[in-house]
Backbone as a printed PyTorch tensor [residue, N CA C, xyz], in Angstrom:
tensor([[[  8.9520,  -9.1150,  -9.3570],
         [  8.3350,  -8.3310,  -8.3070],
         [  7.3060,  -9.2070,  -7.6010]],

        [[  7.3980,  -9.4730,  -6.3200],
         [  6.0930,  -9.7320,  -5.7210],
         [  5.3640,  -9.1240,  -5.0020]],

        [[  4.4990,  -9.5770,  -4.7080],
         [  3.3090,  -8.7520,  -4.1360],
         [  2.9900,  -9.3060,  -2.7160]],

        [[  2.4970,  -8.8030,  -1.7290],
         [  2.7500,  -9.6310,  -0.6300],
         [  1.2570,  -8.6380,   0.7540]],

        [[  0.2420,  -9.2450,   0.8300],
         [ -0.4210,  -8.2310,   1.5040],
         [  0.1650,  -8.1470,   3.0810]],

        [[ -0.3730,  -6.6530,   3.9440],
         [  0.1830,  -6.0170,   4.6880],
         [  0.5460,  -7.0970,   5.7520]],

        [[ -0.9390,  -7.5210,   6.4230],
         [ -0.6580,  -8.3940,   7.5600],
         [  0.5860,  -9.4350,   7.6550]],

        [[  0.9050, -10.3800,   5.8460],
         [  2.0550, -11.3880,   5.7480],
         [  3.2050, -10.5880,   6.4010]],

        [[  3.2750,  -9.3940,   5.0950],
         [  4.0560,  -8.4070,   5.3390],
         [  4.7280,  -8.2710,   6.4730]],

        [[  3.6220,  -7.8910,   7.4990],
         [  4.1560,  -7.3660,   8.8780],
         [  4.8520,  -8.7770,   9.5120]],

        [[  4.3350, -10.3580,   9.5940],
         [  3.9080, -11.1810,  10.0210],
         [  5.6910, -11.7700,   9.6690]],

        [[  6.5330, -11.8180,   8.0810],
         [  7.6260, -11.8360,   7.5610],
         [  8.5720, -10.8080,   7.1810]],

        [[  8.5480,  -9.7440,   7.8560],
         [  9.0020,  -8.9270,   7.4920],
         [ 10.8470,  -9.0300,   7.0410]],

        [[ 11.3970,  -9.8290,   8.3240],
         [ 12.9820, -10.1950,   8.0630],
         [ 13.2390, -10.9520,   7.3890]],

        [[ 12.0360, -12.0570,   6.5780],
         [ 12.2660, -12.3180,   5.8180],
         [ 12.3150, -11.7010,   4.3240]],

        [[ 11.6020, -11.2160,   4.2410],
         [ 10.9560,  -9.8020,   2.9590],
         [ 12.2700,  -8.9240,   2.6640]],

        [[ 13.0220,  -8.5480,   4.0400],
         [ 13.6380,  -7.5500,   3.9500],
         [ 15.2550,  -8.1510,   4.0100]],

        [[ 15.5900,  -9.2890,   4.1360],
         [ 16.8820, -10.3000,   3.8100],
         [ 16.4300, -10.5910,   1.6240]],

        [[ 15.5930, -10.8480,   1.5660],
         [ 14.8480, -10.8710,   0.0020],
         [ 14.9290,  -9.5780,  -0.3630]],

        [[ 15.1520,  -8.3010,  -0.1010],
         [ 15.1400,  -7.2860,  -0.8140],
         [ 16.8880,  -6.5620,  -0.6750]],

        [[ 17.1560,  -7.1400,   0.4900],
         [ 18.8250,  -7.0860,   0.6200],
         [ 19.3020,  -7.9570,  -0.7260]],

        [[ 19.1520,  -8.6460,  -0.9970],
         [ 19.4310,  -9.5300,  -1.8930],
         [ 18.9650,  -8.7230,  -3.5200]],

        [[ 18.1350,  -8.4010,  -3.7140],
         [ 17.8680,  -7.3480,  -4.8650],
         [ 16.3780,  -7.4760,  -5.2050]],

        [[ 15.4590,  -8.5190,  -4.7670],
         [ 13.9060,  -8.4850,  -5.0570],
         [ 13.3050,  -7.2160,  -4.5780]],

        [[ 12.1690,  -6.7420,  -5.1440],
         [ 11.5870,  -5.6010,  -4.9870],
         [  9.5540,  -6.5350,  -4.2510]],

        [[  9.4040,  -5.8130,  -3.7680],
         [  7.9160,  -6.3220,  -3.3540],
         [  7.0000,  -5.1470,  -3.0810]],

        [[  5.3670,  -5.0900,  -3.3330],
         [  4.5100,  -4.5790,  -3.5340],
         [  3.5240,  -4.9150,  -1.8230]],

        [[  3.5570,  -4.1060,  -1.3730],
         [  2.6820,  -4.2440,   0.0860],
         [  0.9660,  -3.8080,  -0.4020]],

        [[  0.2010,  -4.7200,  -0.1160],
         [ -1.3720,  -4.5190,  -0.5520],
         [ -1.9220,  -4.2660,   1.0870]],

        [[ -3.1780,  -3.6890,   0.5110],
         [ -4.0000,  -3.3780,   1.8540],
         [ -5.9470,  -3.5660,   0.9770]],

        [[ -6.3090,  -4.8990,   1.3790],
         [ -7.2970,  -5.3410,   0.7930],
         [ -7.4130,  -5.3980,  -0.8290]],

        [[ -6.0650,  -5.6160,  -1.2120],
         [ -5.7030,  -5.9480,  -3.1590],
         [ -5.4930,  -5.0830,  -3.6270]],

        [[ -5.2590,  -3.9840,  -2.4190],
         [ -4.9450,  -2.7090,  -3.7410],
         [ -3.5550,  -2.0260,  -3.2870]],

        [[ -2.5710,  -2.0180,  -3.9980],
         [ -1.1890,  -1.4670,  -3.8970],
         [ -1.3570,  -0.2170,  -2.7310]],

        [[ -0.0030,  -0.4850,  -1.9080],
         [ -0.1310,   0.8260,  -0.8410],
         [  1.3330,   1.2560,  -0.7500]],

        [[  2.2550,   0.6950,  -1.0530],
         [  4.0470,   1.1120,  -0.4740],
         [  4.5300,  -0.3900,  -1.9030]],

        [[  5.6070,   0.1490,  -1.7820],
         [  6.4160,  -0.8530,  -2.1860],
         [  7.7930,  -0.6860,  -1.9320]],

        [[  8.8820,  -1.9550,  -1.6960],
         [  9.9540,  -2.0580,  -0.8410],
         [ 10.4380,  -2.2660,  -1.8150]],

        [[ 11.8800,  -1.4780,  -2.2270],
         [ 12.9360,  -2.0140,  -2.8130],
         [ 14.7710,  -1.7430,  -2.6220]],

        [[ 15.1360,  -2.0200,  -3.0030],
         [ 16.5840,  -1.8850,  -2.4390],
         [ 17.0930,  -1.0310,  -2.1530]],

        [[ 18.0710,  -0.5870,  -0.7530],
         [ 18.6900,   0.9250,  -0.7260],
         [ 19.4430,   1.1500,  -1.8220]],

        [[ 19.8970,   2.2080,  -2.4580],
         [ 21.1220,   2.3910,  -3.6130],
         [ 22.1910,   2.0200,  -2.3210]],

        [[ 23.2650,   1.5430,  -3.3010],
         [ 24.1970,   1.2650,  -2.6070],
         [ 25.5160,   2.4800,  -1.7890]],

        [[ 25.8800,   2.6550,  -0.5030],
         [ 26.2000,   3.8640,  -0.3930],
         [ 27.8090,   3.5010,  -0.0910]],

        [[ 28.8380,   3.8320,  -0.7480],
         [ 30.1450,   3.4000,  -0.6590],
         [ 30.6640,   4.3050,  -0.1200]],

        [[ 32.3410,   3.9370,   0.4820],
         [ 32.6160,   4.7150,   1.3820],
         [ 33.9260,   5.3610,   0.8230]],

        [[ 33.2430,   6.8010,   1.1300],
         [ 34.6840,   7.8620,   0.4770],
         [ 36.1490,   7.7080,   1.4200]],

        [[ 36.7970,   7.8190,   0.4740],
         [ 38.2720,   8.0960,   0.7690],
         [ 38.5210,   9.3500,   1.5260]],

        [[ 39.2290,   8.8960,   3.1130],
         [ 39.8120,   9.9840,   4.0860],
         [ 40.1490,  10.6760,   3.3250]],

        [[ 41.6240,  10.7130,   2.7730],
         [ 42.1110,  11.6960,   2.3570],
         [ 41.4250,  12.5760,   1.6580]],

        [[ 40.9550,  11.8980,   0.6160],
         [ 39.9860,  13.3200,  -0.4440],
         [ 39.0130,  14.0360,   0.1880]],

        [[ 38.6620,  13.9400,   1.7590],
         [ 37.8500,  14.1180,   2.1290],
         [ 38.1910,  14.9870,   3.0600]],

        [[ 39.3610,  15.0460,   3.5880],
         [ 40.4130,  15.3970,   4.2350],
         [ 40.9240,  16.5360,   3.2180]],

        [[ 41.5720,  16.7040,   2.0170],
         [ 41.6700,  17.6220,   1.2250],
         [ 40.5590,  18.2980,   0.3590]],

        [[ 38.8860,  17.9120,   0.6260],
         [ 38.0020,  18.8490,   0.1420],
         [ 37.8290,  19.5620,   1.1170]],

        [[ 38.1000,  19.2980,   2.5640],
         [ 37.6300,  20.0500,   4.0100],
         [ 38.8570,  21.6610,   3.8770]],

        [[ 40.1150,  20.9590,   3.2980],
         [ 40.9390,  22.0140,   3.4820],
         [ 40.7960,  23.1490,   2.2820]],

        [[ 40.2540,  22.2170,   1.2270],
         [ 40.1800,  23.6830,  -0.1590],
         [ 38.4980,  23.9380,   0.3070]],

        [[ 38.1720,  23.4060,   0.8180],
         [ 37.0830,  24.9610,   1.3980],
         [ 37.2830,  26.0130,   2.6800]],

        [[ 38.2630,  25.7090,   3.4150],
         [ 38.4940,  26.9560,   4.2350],
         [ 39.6700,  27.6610,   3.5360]],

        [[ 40.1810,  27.2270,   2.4840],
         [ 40.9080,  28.2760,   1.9430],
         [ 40.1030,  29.6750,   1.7260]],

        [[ 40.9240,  30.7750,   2.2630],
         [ 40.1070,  32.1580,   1.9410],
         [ 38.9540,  32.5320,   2.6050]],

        [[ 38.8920,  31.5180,   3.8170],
         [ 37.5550,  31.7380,   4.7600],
         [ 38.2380,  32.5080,   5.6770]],

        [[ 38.0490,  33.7390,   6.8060],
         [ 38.4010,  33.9530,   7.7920],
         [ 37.3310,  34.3010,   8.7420]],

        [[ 37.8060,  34.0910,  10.0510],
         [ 36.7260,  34.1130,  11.8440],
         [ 36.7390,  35.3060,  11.7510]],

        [[ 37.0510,  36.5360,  11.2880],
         [ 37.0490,  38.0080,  11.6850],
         [ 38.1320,  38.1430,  12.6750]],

        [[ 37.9390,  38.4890,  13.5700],
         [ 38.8810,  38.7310,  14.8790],
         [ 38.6710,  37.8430,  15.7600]],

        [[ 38.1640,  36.5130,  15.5360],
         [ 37.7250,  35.5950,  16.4630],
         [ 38.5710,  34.8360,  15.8410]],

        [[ 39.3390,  33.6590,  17.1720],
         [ 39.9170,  33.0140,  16.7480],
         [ 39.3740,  31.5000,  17.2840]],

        [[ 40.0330,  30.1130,  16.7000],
         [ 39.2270,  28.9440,  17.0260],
         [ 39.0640,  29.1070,  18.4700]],

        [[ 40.1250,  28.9440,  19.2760],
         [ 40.0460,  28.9700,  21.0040],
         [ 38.8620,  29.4770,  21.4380]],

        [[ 38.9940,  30.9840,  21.4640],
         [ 37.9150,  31.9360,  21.6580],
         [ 36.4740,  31.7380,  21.4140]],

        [[ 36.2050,  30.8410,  20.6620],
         [ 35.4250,  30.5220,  20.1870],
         [ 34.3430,  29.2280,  20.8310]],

        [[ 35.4390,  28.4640,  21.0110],
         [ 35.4520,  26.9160,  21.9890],
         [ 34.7750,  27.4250,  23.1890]],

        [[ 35.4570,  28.2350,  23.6050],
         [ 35.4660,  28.8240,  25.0220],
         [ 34.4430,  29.3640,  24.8690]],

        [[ 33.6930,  30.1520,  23.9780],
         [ 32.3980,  30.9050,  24.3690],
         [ 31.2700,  30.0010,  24.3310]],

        [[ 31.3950,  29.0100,  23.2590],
         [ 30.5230,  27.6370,  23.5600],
         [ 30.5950,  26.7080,  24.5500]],

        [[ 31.3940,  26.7960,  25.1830],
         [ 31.1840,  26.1730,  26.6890],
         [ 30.6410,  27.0090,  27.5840]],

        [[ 30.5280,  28.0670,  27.6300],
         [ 29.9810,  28.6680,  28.4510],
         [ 28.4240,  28.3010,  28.6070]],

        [[ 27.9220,  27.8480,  27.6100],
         [ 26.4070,  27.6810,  28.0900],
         [ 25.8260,  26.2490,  28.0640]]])
């Protein structure tokens, strides 16, 4: 972990933040005393169309518009 006060901070930031892409974590000070600290996003992977595509369809199973149908619907949202 390093520690790195604000002004460097601000001063390297793309560098700091290419170093924390990478997996280092760093401690931002504001006159020696801890204020934030930066560390890596979790990593966010990318779901599969299809399953995503077949969770969309097993949740409108058993859903119904009432007497409204999609069209009707379109159409009343364009109206404004």
């Amino acid at each position: 972990m390093h520690t790195v006060g604000a002004y460097e901070a601000k001063t390297h930031l793309p560098e700091i933040l290419e170093k924390v892409a990478r997996g280092e974590n760093y401690i931002i000070t504001k006159h020696g005393m801890p204020v934030a600290q930066i560390i890596p996003a979790p990593a966010l992977g990318r779901t599969d169309t299809k399953l995503t595509i077949q969770s969309l369809k097993n949740f409108s199973k058993g859903k119904k518009l009432g007497k409204a149908n999609l069209k009707s619907m379109i159409r009343e949202g364009r109206r404004f």
